[in-house]
Wavefront OBJ file of the C-alpha trace (Angstrom):
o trace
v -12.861 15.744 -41.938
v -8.895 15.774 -41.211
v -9.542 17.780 -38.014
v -12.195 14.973 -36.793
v -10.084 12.299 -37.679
v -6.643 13.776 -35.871
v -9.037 14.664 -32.469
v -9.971 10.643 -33.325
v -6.353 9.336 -33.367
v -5.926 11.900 -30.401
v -8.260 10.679 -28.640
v -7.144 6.731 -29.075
v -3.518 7.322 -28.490
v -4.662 9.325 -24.564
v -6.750 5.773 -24.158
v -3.411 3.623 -24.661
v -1.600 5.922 -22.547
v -4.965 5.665 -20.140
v -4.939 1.969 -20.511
v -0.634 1.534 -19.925
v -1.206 3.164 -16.924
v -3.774 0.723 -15.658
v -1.770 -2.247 -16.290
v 1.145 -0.924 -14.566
v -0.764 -0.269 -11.902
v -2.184 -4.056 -11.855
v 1.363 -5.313 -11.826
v 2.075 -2.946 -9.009
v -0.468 -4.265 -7.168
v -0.028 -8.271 -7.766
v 3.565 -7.751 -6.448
v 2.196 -5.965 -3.709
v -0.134 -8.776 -3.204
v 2.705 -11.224 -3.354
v 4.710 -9.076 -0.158
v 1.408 -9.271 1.582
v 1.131 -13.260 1.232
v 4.692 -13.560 1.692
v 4.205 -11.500 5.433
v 1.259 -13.290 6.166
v 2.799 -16.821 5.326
v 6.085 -16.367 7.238
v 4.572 -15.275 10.110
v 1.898 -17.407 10.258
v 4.589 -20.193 10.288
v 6.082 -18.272 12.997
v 3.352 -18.521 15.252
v 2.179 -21.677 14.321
v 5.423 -23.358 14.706
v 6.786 -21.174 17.715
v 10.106 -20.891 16.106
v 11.106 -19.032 19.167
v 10.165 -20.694 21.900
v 7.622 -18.091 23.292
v 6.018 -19.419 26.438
v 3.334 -16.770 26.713
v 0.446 -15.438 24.558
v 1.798 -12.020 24.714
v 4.853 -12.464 22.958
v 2.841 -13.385 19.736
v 1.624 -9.725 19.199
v 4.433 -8.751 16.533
v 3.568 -11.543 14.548
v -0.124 -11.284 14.707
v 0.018 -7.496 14.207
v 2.074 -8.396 10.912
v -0.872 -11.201 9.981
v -3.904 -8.992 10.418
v -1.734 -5.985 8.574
v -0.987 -8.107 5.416
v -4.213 -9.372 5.779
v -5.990 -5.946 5.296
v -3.562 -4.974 2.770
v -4.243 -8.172 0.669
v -8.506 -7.269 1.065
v -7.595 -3.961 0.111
v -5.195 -5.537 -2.894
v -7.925 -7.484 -3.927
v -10.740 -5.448 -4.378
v -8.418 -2.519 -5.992
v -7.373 -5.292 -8.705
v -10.711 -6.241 -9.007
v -11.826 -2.864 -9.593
v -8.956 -2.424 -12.135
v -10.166 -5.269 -14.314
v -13.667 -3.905 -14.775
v -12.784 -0.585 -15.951
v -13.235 -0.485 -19.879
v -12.050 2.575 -21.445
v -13.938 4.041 -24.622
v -12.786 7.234 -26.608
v -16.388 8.355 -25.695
v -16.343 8.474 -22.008
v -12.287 8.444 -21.122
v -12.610 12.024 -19.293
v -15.405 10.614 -17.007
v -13.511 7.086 -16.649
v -10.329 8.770 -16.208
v -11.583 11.017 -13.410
v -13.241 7.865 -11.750
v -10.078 6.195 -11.497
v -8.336 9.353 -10.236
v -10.956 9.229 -7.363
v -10.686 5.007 -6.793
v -6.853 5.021 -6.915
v -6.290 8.500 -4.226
v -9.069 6.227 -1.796
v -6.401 2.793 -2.182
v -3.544 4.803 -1.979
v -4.971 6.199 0.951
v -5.643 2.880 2.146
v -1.894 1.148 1.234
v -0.378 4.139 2.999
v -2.398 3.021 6.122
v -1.315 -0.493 5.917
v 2.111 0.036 5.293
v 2.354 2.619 8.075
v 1.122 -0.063 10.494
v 3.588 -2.634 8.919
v 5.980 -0.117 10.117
v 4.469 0.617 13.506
v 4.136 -3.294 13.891
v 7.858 -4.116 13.071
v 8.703 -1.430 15.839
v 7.279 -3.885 18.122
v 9.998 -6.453 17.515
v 11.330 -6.178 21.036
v 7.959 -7.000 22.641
v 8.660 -10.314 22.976
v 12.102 -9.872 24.415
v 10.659 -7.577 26.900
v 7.346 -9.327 28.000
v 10.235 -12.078 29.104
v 12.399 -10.358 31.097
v 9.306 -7.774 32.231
v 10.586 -7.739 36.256
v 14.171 -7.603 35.369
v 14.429 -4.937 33.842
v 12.315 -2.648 35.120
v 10.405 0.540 33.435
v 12.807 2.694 32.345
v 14.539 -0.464 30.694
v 11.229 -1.833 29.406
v 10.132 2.002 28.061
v 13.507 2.284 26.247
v 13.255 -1.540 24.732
v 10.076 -0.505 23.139
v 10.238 3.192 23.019
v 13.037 3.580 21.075
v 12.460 1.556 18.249
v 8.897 3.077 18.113
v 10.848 6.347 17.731
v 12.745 5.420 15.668
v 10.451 4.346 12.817
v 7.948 7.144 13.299
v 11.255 9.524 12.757
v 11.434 7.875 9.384
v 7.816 7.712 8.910
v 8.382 11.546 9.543
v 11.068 11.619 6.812
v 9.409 9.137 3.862
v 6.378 12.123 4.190
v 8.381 14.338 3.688
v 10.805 13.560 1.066
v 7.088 12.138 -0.647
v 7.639 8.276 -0.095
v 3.906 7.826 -0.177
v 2.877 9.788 -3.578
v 1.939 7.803 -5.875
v 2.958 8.472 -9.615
v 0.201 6.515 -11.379
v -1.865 9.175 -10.180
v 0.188 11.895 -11.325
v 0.057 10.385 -14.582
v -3.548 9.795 -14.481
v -4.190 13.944 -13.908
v -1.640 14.645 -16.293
v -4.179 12.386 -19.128
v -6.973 14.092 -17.465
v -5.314 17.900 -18.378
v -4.338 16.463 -21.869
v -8.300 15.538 -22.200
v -9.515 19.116 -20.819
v -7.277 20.718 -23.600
v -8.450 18.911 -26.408
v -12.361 19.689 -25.557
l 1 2 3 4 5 6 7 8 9 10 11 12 13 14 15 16 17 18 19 20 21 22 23 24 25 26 27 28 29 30 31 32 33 34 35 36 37 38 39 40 41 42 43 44 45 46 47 48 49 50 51 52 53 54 55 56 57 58 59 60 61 62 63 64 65 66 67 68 69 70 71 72 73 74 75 76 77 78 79 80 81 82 83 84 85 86 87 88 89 90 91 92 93 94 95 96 97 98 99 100 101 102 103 104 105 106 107 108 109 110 111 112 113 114 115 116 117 118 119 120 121 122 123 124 125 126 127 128 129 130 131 132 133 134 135 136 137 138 139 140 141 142 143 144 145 146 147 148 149 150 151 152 153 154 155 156 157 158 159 160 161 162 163 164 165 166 167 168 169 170 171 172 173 174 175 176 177 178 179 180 181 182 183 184 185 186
């Protein structure tokens, strides 16, 4: 009897920890969500109110690269929050729930990595506009160095946030670590 009831209270303290974890990461995400609609709303005012005077179609490309980015990453938001909210954790099924999660929350991280990356790729594109307006002045080698170099740049520390593990994300660690707890008490 006092062996079934401490595996009970085991069991309902790993499904707070479970269900901590899930909130953080649901305030994770709605703060991602607001960077996303923060992106998509300043640039959107950038194009529609051609704050810089562009002239040409082409210089918009930065700011509608940013747009669609922030727009993916707010679908992708979305439907992970969504997600989020319909898991219900029971002391029953928390190993099987648990391991779900584990597999939902690698695929969005997965995903966010993606869209951040291009947020970085896009913002390397910053001198686009600058370029496409001085295109026959300053010739290829000035026009491959205006957009090379910045591209370079940000894929050098795209190179460095992989490796110094930018892009892990410690809900999941945490999530394997309930997972282990669960496998020991079985």
């Amino acid at each position: 009897m006092t062996q079934r009831l401490g595996r009970q209270l085991l069991n309902e303290i790993q499904r707070d920890r479970s269900r901590s974890t899930i909130d953080k990461m649901m305030r994770e995400a709605r703060f991602a969500t607001v960077i996303m609609m923060t992106i998509m709303l300043l640039f959107s005012a950038i194009i529609l109110g051609n704050s810089f005077d562009y002239a040409q179609s082409v210089h918009y490309v930065p700011a509608v690269c940013y747009c669609l980015i922030a727009g993916i990453g707010l679908f992708f938001l979305s439907r992970h929050t969504w997600e989020l909210s319909r898991i219900t954790l029971h002391s029953g099924n928390l190993y099987q729930t648990l391991t779900d999660l584990i597999r939902l929350r690698s695929q969005h991280t997965k995903l966010m990595v993606g869209v951040w990356l291009g947020g970085m790729l896009a913002g390397s594109l910053i001198m686009f506009p600058t370029v496409a307006r001085k295109f026959e002045d300053q010739g290829l080698a000035g026009i491959l160095l205006s957009v090379g170099l910045p591209l370079c740049l940000v894929l050098i520390a795209l190179g460095l946030a992989k490796i110094t593990g930018f892009f892990t994300d410690r809900y999941l660690n945490e999530l394997r670590e309930q997972v282990n707890e669960l496998e020991e008490l079985r």
